[in-house]
N, C-alpha and C positions, 0 to 999 in steps of 0.2 A: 543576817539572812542574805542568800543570793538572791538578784533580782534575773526573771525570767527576760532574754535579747529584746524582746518587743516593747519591753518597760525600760528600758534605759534609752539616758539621752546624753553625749556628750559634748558639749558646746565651749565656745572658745572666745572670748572677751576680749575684741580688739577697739582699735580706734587712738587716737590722737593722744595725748598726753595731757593730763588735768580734764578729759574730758566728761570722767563720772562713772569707768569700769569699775575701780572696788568699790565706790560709794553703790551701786546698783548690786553686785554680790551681797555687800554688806543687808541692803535691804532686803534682797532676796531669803536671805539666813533669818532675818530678824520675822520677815512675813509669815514664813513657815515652820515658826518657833524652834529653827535650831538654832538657836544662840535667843536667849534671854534680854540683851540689850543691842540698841544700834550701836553700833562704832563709830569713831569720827578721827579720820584721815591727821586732822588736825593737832586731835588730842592722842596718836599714837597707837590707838586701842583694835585696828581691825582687823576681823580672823583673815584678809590675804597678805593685808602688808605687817608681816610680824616678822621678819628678818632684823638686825639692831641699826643696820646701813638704811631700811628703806623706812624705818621708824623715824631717824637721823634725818633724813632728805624730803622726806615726806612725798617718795613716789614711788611706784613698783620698780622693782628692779629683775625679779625675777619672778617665774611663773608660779601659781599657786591652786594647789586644791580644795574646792570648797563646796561638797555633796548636799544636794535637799534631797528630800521626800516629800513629795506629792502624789496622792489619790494614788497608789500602789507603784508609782514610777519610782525614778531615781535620775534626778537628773545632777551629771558632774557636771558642776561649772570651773572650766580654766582660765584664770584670771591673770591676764601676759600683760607687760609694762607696753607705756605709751611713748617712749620716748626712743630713738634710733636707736641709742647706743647699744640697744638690749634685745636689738631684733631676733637675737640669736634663740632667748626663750620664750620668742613668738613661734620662730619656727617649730621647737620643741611640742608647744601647746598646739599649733595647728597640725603634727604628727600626732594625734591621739585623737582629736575632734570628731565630730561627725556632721558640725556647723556651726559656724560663727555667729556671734551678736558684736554688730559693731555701734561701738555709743558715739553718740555724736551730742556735742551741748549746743543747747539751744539759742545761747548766747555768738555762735563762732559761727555753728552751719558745715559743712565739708570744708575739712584740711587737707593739709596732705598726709596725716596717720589716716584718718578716713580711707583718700582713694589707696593707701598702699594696702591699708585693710582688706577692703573691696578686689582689689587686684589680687594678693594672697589665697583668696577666700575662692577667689573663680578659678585662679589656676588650680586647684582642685578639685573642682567638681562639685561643693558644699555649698548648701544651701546658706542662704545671707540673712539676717533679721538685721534692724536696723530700731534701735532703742535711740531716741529723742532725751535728754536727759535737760532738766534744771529748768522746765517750764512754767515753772513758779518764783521764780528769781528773776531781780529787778538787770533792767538790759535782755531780756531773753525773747527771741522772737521767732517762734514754732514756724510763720508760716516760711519768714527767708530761709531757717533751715532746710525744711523737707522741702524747699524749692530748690536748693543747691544739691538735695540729695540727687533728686529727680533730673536734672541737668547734667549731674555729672555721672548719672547710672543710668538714665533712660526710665522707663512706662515700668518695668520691672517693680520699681519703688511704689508699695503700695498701701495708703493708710490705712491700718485694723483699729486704730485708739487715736481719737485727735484729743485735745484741749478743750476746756470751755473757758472762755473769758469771759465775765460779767461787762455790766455795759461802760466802766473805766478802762476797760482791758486788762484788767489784771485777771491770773489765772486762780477760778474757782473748783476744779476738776477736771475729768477726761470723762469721755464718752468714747463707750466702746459700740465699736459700729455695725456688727455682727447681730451683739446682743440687744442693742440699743436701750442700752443702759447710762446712766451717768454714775459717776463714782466720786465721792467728794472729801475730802480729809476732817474730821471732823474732831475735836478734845481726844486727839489719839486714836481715833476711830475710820475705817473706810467705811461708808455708809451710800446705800444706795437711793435712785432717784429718777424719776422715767424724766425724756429729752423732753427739753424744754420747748414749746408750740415754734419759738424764732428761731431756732436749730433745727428742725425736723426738716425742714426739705434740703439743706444740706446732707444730715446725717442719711436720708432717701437717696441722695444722687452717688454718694460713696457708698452707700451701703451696695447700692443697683450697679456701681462698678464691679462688685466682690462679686453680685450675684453674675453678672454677665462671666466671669473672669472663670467660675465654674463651670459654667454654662460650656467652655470652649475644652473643658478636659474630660469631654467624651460624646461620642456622637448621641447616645441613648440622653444626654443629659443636655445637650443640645436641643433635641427633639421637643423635648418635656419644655424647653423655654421657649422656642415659637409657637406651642401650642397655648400659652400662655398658664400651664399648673406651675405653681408655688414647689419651689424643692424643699422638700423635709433639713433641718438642722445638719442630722447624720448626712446628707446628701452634700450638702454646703462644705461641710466640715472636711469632708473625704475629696469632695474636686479642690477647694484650698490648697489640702494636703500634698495632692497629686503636683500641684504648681509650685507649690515652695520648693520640693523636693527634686523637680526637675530642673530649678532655678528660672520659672520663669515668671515668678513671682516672691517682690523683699519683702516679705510682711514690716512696715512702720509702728511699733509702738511708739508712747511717749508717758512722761511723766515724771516724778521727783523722790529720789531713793530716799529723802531725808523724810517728807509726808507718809512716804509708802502709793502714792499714788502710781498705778500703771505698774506697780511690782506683779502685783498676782495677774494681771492681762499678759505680764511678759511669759510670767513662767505658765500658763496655762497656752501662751501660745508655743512656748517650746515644745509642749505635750502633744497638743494637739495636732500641728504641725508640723514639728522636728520630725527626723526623720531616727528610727534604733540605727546602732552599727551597720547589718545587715542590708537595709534596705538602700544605702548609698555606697557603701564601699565592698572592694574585692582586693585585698592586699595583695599585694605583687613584689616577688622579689626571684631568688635563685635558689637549684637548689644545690646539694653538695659539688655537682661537676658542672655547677656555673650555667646549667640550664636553664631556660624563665618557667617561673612558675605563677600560677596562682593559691593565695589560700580565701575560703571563702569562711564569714564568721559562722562555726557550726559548732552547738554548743554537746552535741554525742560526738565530736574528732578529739584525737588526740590533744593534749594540752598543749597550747604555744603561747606565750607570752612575746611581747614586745617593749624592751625598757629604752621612754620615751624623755625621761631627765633622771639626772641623779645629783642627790645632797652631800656634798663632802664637810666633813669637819676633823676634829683632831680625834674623834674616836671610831671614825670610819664612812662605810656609804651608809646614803638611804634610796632604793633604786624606786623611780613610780614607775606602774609597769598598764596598760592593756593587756588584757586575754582575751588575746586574737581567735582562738580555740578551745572547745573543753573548758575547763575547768579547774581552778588553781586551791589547792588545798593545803597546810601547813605540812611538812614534815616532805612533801613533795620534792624527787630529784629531777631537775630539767638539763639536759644539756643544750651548753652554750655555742649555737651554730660556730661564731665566728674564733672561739678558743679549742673550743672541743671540750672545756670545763666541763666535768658535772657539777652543780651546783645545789644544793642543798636548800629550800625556803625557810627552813624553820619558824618563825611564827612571821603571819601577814594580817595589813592593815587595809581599813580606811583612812585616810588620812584628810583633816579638816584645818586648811593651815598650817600652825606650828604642832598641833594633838594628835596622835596617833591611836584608831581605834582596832582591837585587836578584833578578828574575825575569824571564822572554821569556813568563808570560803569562799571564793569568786568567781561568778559565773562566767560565760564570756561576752564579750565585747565591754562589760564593766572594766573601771579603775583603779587599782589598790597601790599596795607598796609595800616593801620585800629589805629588811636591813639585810649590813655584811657577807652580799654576795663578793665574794673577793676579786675572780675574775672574769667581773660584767662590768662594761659600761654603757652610756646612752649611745643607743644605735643598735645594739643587740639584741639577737630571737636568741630564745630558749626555748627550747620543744622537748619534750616528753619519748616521745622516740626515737630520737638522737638523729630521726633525717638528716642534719645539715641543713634544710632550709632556712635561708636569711631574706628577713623580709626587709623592703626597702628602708632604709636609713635616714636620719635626719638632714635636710639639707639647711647646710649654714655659707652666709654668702663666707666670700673670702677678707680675713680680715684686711683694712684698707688704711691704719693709723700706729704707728708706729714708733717707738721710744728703747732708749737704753734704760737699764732699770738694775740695780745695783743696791744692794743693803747698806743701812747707814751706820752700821757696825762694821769693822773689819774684820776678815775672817765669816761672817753669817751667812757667804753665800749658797752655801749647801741647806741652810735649813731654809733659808728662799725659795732656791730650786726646786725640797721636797714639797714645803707648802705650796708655791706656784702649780706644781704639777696636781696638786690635790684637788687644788680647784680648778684646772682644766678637769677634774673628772665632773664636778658639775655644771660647768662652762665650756664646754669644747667649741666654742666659737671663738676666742683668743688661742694664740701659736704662744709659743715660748723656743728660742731657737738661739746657742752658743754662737756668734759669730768668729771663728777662729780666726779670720783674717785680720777683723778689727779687734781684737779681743774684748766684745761687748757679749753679756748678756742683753736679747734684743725681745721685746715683750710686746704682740701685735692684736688689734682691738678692731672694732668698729669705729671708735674715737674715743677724747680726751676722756667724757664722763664716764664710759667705759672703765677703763685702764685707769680711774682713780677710784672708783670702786672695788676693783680686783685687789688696788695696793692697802684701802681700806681694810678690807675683809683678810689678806694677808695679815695683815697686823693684830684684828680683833680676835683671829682664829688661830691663829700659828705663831703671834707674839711676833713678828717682824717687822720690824721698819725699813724702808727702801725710799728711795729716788729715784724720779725719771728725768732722763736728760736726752740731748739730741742724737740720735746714732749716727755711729763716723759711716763716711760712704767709702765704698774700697777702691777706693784710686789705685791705678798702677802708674808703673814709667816700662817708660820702652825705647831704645834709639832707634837714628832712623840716617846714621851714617855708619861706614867702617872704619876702625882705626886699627892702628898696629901702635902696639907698646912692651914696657918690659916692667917686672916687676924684681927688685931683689932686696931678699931677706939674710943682714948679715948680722949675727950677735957671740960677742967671741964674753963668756964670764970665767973665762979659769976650768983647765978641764975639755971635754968636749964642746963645740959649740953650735953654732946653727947656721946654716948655710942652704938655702935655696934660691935660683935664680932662674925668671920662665921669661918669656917671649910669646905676644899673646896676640893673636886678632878677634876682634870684637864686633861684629854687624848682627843688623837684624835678620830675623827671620821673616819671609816673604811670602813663601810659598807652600805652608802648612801650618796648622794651628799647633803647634809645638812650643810650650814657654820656655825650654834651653834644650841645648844640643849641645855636646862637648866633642869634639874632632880633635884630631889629632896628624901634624905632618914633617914627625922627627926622623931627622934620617942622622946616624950614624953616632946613635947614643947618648945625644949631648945631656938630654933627662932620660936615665931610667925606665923602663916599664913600669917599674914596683910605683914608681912617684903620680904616672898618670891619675890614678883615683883619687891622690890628696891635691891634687890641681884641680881638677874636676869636683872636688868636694869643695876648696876654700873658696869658686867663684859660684858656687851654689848658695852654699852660706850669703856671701858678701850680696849675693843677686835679693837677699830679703830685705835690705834697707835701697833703696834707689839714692840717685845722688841730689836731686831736686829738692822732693818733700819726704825723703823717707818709704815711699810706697814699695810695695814689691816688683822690684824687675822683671819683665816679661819679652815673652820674643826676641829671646838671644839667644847665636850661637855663638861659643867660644871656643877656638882653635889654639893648639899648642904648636906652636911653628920651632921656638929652638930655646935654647937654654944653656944649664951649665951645674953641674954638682961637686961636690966633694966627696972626696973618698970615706971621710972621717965625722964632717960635721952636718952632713948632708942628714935629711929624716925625713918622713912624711909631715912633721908639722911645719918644718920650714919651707916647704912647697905649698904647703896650706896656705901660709902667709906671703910667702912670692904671689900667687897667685891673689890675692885678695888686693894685694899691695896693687899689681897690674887690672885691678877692675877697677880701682879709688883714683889712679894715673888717667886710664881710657877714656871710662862711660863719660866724665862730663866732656869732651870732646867730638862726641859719637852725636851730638845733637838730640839729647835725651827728652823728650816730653812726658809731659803726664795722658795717661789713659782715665775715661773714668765711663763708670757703666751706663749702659743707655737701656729705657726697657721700652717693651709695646705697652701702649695703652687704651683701653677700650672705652669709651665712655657714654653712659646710657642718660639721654635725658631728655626731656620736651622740646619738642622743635622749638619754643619761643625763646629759649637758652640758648641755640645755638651761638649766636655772638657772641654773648660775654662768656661762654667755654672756649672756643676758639681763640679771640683776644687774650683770655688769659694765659691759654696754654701757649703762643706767639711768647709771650713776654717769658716763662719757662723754660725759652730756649728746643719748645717742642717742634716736631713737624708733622704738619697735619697730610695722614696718605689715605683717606676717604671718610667718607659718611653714609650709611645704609640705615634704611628702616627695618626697624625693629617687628616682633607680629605686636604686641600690642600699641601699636600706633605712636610710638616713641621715637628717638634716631640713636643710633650709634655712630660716633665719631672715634677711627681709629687716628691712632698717633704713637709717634715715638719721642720720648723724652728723656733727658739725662733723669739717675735716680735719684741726685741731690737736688734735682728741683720741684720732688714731688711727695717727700716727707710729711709734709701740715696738707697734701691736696684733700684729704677726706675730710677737712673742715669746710677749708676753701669751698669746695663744691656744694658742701652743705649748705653754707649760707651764700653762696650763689644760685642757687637752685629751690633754695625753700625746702631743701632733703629732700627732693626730687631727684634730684640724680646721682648715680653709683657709679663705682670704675669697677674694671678688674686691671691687671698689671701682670707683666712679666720678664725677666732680665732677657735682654737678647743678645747683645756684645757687648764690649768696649769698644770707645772711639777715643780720638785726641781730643782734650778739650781746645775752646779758643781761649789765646794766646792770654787774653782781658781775665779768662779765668782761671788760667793757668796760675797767672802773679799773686792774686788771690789767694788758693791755694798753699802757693809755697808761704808765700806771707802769714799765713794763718799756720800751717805746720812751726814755722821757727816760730810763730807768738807763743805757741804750746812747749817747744823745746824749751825754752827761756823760760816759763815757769815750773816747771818739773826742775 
């Protein structure tokens, strides 16, 4: 059955890593008898982490769907991992949302998944709930928590469901403070309980926050509280509404997915509270001539979908998609804004985990899933009327960790390459990019857990084993004097033989970005005309190995000044070879060094990092050219660094920062290295020649 826009709720399960997102899905499933049994993270068994990698590791690794039913709603829950490496399908999950629930264990208090959560969740405009999780487990301490929440979000944090402790402290239930009710776990059972005489004026003074909090979203409702009447429920429930929705209130639940306690408080506060598609968002994107557009959720418009991840395996996609618009029904052709594809649905889904349920139809702003669209991926609108509207895109940071990556068979790199790229169609936050210069395949992540995930799921999916190793950096050589020399090539075997002889000058280039220039300044025929291309060719060639460490030569011009042929044994290859011969004589005379690349680097993090980022990046060999504040109250410190000294930085950073701070990167030149690192260099090219 379709559900009607004002009945759906799509929400997005962020926060910290191990902090109790699928354990709280899990319970949610189990509360509202869609799944039969709870799951346990531990024992393998739960409908979000059913991938065979996040069964294996025992953490999310990727996002997952997992739909209730309640009291005529429908609310999807999107279940996004906790851990950095996999930010990519947070971003995914928070492009389809309509508001986040960020869990937070009760044991920890605010991390830093927390505030990135939080930070995520605002730069969009969605509403925040903020789910206490493990209140019942020994170490667990509700009040430091939601005092950290509160600290680190401001008055916004506001408690709908505390705890009860009995008088050892240990946790006997929550009270919901609205209702004012108590809720208690009882032989399997939630069972209720009116507030106890020694919590009552507690439960009065937060309750009288909520009622005041009302009070302030409308003047009519205002009114009616310094006159001193009592607001109706409905009254309550709808000024709440109005605050969560505007973001100026987190509603706080808490409780224990494994009891069930504070499950059905959460997901009635989603209902209550959340906000449908419609009422928070207004999609934005282009349309066919690159104009901005808006599409608003209208479920009489045309039909638009938006596909917001996709599942690859070895027998194809599985696209999850939003209906942005209209109406998505099986047999339905949509065309693909960004291909021009028509694309065909043939039968579509609810999807619950790894289970796919077949459905005749999707209203809009609900979430389904759509096999074997051929040419869709995550990031694409499909509309109905072939407009070309593209609605905006997933944003994924840029990946920042980086590895050579290579199959452990000889020969398998082709079916690396197709499996890698397959699962870029459900990963599009890792790059995969040929480096011709170094002849690596280069494979780029968020970091190490990342990128050994990706090699895992190659293998378990595509049957390939691979290695990652360190990628070469593309050093060049360049001189930085002029010489004059000669090259001659003589070979006499019986017959015709070979005979070329040049006369060469060799300097650098100063004064344009040109990597060679061939000149020419022969007077009175000593080389031929026909010969100048194969001189010009044999020190082009020869220009790919330098004379140092092999690198490619760069910024040289070479002049043909005079020479000498034969009538008989003369050719273009023996000029190929004169010539090569006069680069092998020359460049190491010419004062050749190595070039190696230097990029920009930006880097984003708490003012109380600034030293140990600085300090480190000093040791890097970086230079630091300013620091600006960021809008969310953060700094940015720009710099330039060589690229080989910044390969492992998105570790480094990570655990200098607490995964607080992020870079971006970019190549800007080449420079000479120093002279310390030059030897280096070469030293390490001959260690490499000598075992080959």
């Amino acid at each position: 059955m379709a559900f009607a826009l004002d009945k759906i709720r799509n929400v997005c399960l962020l926060g910290h890593g191990g902090d109790g997102k699928t354990s709280l899905v899990e319970s949610m499933l189990y509360m509202t008898q869609e799944t039969d049994r709870l799951g346990n993270i531990a024992d393998g068994n739960t409908i979000s982490d059913f991938d065979p990698e996040e069964i294996k590791r025992q953490f999310s690794i990727q996002l997952s769907l997992s739909p209730i039913r309640f009291k005529d709603h429908i609310i999807n829950l999107i279940d996004t991992p906790g851990y950095f490496d996999f930010e990519g399908e947070v971003m995914s999950g928070l492009r389809a949302a309509d508001a986040g629930i960020i869990v937070v264990s009760a044991k920890n208090g605010c991390a830093v998944g927390t505030e990135k959560a939080w930070k995520e969740v605002r730069k969009r405009n969605l509403p925040a709930f903020f789910y206490i999780s493990k209140v019942d487990e020994d170490q667990a301490d509700y009040e430091a928590a939601y005092a950290s929440l509160r600290q680190a979000f401001g008055n916004s944090v506001t408690p709908f469901v505390i705890p009860l402790f009995d008088a050892n402290g240990k946790s006997e239930g929550v009270i919901n403070l609205l209702q004012q009710i108590v809720y208690k776990a009882e032989n399997g059972k939630i069972n209720e309980y009116p507030v106890p005489a020694n919590k009552q004026e507690k439960v009065d003074r937060l309750r009288g926050a909520l009622i005041e909090t009302v009070a302030m979203s409308s003047d009519e409702l205002m009114e009616k509280y310094f006159d001193g009447e009592e607001f109706t429920m409905e009254e309550i429930l709808e000024g709440l509404r109005k605050g969560v929705i505007a973001g100026d209130i987190s509603p706080v639940i808490c409780g224990s997915a494994y009891t069930g306690l504070g499950t059905m408080d959460m997901i009635r506060a989603i209902i209550n509270y959340g906000p449908a598609p419609n009422e928070i968002r207004v999609e934005r994107g282009v349309d066919e001539e690159g104009n901005a557009l808006e599409m608003r959720y209208d479920a009489n418009g045309d039909t638009a979908i938006f596909v917001f991840k996709t599942v690859a395996d070895q027998y194809g996609r599985f696209s999850y998609f939003k209906v942005m618009q209209g109406e998505l029904t099986p047999d339905m052709t949509l065309i693909n804004s960004q291909t021009g594809a028509a694309e065909k649905m043939g039968h579509i889904y609810i999807v619950k985990g790894k289970k796919q349920y077949e459905v005749d139809k999707i209203g809009c702003g609900d979430i389904g899933a759509v096999s074997k669209l051929t040419n869709t991926r995550t990031g694409d609108t499909l509309t109905k009327s072939g407009t070309g509207a593209k609605l905006r895109g997933v944003a994924y940071s840029e990946p920042a960790y980086s590895r050579a990556i290579s199959p452990k068979v000889k020969g398998g790199e082709e079916k690396m390459v197709s499996g890698l790229n397959r699962l870029r169609d459900e990963d599009p936050s890792f790059t995969l990019v040929n480096n011709a210069e170094t002849k690596q395949m280069v494979i780029s992540g968020a970091g190490d857990m990342h990128l050994d995930v990706i090699c895992s799921k190659l293998q378990s999916k595509f049957g390939v084993e691979v290695e990652l190793g360190e990628p070469k950096v593309a050093y060049r050589e360049k001189i930085r004097a002029k010489v004059s020399v000669e090259g001659k090539h003589k070979k006499q075997s019986g017959g015709h033989g070979q005979y070329g002889h040049v006369k060469m000058d060799f300097e650098p280039i100063y004064d344009s970005d040109e990597e060679f220039i061939f000149a020419e300044t022969i007077f009175g025929g000593s080389v031929p005309r026909n010969f100048w291309p194969a001189v010009e060719k044999g020190v082009r060639e020869a220009m790919e190995h330098g004379v140092l460490a092999g690198y490619p030569m760069v910024g040289l011009k070479a002049t043909l000044t005079d020479g000498s042929y034969h009538d008989v044994d003369s050719n273009e290859l023996s000029f190929k070879m004169a010539a090569r011969l006069a680069y092998k004589a020359g460049i190491p005379n010419a004062k050749p060094v190595i070039l190696e690349p230097v990029n920009s680097i930006k880097i984003n993090i708490p003012d109380s990092y600034m030293g140990d980022v600085i300090g480190d990046m000093n040791k890097r060999r970086g230079r630091i050219m300013g620091m600006n504040p960021a809008e969310d109250g953060t700094q940015i410190v720009e710099a330039e660094v060589p690229a080989a000294e910044i390969t492992d930085y998105a570790i480094t950073l990570r655990s200098m920062t607490q995964g607080r701070g992020s870079f971006t990167t970019k190549f800007e030149r080449y420079e000479e290295v120093p002279v310390m690192t030059q030897e280096k260099i070469i030293a390490e090219a001959a260690y490499h020649d000598d075992e080959e």
